[in-house]
C-alpha positions as CSV (number, residue, x, y, z in Angstrom):
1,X,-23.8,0.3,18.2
2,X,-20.7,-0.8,20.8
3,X,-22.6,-1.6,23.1
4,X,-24.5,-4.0,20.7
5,X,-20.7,-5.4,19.5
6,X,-20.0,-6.0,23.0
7,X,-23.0,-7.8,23.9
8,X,-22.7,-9.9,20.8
9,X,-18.8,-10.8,21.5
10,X,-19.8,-12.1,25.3
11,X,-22.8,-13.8,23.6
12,X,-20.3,-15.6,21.3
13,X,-17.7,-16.4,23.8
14,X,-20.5,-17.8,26.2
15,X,-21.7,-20.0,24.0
16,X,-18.1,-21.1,22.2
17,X,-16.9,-22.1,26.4
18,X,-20.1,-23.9,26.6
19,X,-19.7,-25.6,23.6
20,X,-16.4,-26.6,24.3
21,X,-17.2,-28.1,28.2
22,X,-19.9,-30.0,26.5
23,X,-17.5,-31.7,24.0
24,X,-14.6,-32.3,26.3
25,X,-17.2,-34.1,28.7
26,X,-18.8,-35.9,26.6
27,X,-15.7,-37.7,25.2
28,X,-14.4,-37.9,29.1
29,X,-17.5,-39.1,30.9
30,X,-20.4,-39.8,28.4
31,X,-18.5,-42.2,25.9
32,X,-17.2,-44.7,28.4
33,X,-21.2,-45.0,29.5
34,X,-21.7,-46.9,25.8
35,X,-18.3,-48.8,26.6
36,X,-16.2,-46.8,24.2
37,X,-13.2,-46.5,26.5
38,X,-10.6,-43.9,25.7
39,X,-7.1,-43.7,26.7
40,X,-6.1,-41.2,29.2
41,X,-3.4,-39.9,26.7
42,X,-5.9,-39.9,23.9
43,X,-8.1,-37.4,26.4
44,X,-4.9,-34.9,27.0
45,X,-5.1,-34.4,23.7
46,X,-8.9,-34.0,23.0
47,X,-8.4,-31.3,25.7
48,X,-5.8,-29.5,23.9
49,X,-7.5,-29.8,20.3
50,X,-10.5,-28.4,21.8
51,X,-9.1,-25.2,23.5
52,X,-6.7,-24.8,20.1
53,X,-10.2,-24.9,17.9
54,X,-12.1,-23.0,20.5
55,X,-9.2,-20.5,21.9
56,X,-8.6,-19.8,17.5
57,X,-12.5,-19.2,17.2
58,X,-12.8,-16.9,20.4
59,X,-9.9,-15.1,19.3
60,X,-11.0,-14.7,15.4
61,X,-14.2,-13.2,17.5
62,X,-12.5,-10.7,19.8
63,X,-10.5,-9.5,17.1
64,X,-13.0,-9.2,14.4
65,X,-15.2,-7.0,17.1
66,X,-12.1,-5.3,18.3
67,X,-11.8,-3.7,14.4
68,X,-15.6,-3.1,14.4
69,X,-15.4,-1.2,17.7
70,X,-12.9,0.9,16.2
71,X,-13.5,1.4,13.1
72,X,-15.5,4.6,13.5
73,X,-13.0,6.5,15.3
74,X,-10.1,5.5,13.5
75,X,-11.4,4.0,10.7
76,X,-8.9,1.6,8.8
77,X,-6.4,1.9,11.2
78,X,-8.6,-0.7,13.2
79,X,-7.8,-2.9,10.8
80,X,-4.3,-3.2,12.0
81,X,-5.3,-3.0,15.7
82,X,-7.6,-6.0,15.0
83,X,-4.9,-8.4,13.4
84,X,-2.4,-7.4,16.3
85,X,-4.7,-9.0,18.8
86,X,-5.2,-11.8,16.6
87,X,-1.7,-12.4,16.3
88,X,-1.0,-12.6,19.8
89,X,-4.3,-14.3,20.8
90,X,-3.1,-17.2,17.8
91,X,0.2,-17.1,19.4
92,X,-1.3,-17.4,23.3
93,X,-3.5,-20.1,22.2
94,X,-0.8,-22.3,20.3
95,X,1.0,-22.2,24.0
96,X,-2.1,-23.1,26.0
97,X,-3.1,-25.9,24.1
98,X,0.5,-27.7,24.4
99,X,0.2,-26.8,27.5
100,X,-2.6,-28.5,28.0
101,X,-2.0,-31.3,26.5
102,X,0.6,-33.7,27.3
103,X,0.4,-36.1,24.6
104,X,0.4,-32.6,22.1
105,X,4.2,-32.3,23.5
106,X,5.4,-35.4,23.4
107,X,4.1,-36.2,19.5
108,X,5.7,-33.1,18.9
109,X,8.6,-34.8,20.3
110,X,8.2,-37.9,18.7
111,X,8.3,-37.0,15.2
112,X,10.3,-34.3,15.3
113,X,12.8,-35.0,12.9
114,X,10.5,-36.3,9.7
115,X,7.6,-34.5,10.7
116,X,9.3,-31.3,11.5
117,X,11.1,-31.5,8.0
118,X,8.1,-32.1,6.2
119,X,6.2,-29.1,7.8
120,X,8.8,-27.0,7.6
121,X,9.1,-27.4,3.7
122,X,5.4,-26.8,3.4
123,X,4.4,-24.3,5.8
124,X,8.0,-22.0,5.0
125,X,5.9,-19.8,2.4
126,X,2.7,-19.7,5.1
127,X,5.5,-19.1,7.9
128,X,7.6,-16.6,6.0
129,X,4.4,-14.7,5.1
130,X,3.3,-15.0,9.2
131,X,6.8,-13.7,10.3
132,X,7.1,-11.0,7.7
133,X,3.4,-9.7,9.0
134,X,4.6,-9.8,12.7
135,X,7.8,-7.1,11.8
136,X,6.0,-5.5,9.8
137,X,3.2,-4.5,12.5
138,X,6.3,-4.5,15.2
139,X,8.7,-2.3,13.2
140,X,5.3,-0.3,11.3
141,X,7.6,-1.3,8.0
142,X,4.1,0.1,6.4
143,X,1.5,1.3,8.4
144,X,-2.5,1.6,7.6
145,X,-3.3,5.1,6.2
146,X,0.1,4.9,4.0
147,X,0.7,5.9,0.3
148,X,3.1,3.9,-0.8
149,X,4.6,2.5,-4.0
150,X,6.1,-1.3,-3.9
151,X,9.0,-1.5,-6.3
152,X,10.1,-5.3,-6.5
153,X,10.7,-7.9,-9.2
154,X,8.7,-10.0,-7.4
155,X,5.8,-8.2,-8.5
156,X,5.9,-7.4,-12.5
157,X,4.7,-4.4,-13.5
158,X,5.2,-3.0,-16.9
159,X,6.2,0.8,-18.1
160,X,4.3,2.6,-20.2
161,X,7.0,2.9,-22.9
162,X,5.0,5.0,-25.8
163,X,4.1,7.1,-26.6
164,X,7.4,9.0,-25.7
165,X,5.7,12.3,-23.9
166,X,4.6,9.9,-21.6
167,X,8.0,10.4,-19.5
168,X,7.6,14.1,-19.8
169,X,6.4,14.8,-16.5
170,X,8.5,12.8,-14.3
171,X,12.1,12.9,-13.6
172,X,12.3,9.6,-12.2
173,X,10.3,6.6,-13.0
174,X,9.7,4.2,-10.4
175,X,8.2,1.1,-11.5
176,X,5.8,-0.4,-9.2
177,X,2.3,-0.6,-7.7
178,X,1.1,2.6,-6.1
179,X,-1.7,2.9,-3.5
180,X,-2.8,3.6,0.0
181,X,-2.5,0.9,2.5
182,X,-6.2,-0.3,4.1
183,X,-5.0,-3.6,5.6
184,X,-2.0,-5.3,7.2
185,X,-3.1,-8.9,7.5
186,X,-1.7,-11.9,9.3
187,X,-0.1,-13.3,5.6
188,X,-0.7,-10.4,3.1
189,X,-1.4,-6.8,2.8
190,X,-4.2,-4.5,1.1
191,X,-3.9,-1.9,-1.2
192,X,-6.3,0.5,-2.8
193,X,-4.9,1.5,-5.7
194,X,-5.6,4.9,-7.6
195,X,-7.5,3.0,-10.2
196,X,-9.9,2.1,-7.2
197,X,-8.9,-1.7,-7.6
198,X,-7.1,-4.1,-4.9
199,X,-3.9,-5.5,-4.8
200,X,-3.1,-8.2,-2.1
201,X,0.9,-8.8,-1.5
202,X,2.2,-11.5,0.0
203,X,3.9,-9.7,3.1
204,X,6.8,-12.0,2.9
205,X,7.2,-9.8,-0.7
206,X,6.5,-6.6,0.9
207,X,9.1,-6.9,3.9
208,X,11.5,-7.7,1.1
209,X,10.6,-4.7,-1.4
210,X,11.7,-1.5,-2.2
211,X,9.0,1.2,-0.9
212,X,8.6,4.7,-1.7
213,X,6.5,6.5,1.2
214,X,4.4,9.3,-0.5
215,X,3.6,10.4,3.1
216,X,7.0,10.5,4.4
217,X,7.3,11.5,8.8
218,X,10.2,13.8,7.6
219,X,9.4,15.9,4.6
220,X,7.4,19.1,5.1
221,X,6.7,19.0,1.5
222,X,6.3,17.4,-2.1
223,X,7.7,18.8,-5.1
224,X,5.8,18.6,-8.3
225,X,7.2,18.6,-11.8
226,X,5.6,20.4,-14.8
227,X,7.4,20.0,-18.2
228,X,6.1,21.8,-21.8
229,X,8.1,21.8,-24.7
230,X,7.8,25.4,-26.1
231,X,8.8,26.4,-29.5
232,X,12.3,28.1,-29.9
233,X,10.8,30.5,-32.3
234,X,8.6,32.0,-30.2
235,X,10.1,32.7,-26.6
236,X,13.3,34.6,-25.4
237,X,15.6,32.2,-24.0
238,X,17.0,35.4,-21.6
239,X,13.3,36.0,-20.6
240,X,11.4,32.9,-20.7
241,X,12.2,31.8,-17.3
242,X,11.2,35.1,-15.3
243,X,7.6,35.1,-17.5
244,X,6.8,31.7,-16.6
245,X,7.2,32.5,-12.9
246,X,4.9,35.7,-13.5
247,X,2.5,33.4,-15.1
248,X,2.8,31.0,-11.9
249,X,3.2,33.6,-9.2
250,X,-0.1,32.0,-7.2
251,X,2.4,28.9,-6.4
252,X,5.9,28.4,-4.7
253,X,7.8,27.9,-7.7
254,X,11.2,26.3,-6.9
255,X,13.1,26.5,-10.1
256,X,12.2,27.1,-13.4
257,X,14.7,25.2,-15.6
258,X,15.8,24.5,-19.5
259,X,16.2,20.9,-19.2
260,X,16.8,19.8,-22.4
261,X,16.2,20.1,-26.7
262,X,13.9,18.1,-27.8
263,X,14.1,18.8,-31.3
264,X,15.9,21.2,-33.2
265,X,13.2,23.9,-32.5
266,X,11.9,22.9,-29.6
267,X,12.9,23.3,-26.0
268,X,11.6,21.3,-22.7
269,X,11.1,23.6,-19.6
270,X,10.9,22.0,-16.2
271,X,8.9,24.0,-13.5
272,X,9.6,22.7,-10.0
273,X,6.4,23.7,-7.4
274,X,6.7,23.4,-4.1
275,X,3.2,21.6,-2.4
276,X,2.7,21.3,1.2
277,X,2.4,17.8,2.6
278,X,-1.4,16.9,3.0
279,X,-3.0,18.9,0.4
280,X,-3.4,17.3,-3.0
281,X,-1.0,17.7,-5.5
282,X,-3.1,17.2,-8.9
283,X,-5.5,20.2,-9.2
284,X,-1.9,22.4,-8.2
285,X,0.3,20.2,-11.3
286,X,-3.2,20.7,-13.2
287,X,-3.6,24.5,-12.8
288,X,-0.1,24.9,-13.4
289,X,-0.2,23.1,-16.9
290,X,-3.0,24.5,-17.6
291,X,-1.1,28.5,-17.2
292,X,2.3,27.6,-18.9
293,X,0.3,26.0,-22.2
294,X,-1.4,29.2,-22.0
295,X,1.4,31.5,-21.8
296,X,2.6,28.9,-24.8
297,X,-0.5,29.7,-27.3
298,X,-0.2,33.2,-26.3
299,X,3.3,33.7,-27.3
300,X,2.6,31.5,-30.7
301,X,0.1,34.0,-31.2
302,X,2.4,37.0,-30.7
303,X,4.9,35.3,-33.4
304,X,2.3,33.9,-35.6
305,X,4.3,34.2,-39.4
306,X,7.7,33.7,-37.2
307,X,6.5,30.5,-35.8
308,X,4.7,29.4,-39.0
309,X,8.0,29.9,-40.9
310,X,10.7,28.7,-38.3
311,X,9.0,26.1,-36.9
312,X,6.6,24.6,-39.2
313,X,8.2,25.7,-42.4
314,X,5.1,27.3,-44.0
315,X,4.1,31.0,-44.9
316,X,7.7,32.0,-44.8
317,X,6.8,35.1,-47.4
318,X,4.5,36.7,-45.1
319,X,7.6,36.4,-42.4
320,X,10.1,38.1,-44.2
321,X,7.9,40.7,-45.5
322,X,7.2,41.4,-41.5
323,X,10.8,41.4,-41.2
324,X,11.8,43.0,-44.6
């Protein structure tokens, strides 16, 4: 298979030089033969159109092989090797055809002031976007293999805002676009999101956003956040807390907390669990759910008539003759 990828890139390469002698000499030698005389000038900058068109080809080649080479060994982190040495190859080859070509330089020159304004209105979105993907890949702002979350204006996302349990969970809401990072392109970067769809930013956007790294190089671990709302009625407030860490005593409980009343007979308790960094979070938040509504039904049914009376106001007699 690389050796097949490398025989196809020198295949390529062989065939784009070829291609590119045969042009260049057939404007320089063949044309004048049929009397279509050519200025000198005109032919520096043939020269340097062809090796921009051919040196952009030959490098779109190199680097397109570079991230097949790769990509079984470090799968999509050859994506970002890839655009690297397309990047510099694009860069190498802008130089070597004004080098090149000596008319290239001096229209450059020549309209630098009208033509230079013009360009620089249009091309300041493609430019910013070209810039922003160079520091981003220089200063590995993001990085392929990343879970992030971009948090900017620039991108509108909307919060879920009811039903109300669905801030429950979290503490803190941050409003953006989660996923893992599979490509950092020359002007815009890949997401996977966790709905299995793509999202393409701008990078220009992304080097300006807020990010939240969900596989941070200094945290050993994540902390999860389990919230239930259990019924006053039926738990001891002095006890509560040390059951619900006997109920989770499989996992590295961090704090087991009242956090606030959500209603007159309710309560919300916040369980804080500790998860390494690397092993998935949602089976260990699931399992834990899953225990504390558990040790909720069975304290509802240890305090059936009290919780029937007390919290949902019905078969009160049957209460007080328990308690009678």
């Amino acid at each position: 298979m690389k050796y097949r990828i490398i025989g196809e890139v020198i295949i390529k390469l062989f065939f784009i030089t070829v291609l590119s002698f045969l042009i260049y000499y057939t404007v320089k030698e063949v044309l004048p033969l049929f009397h279509i005389a050519i200025p000198p000038e005109y032919i520096d900058f043939v020269r340097g159109l062809i090796v921009a068109a051919a040196g952009i080809i030959a490098v779109n080649v190199v680097g397109n092989a570079v991230i097949l080479y790769l990509k079984p060994t470090i799968r999509e982190r050859a994506y970002a090797v890839g655009n690297t040495v397309k990047v510099v190859g694009f860069l190498f080859v802008i130089i070597l055809a004004l080098a090149t070509s000596k008319f290239g330089v001096e229209f450059a020159a020549l309209g630098g002031t009208v033509t230079g304004l013009v360009l620089g209105l249009a091309l300041q979105p493609v430019l910013g976007n070209l810039f922003a993907g160079l520091l981003i890949l220089a200063t590995r702002f993001v990085t392929v293999g990343d879970v992030v979350r971009i948090t900017t204006s620039q991108l509108p996302y909307h919060l879920a805002t009811l039903p109300a349990y669905k801030y429950f969970s979290p503490d803190y809401v941050v409003p953006g676009f989660k996923g893992r990072v599979v490509e950092i392109g020359l002007f815009y970067t890949t997401l996977l999101l966790d709905t299995g769809y793509e999202i393409r930013v701008p990078n220009s956007v992304l080097l300006n956003a807020g990010v939240v790294d969900y596989t941070p190089a200094w945290s050993e671990s994540q902390i999860v956040l389990v919230r239930v709302e259990l019924p006053l009625s039926v738990i001891d407030l002095d006890k509560a807390a040390d059951e619900i860490r006997e109920e989770l005593k499989d996992f590295d409980v961090v704090a087991v907390d009242f956090t606030e009343q959500s209603d007159k007979d309710f309560v919300i308790v916040r369980v804080k669990i500790r998860v390494p960094l690397g092993r998935d979070w949602r089976p260990v938040k699931s399992e834990a759910l899953r225990r504390i509504l558990k040790y909720r039904e069975k304290k509802i049914r240890e305090n059936m008539y009290k919780y029937l009376c007390l919290t949902r106001g019905v078969a009160c007699d049957r209460f007080l003759q328990q308690t009678g």
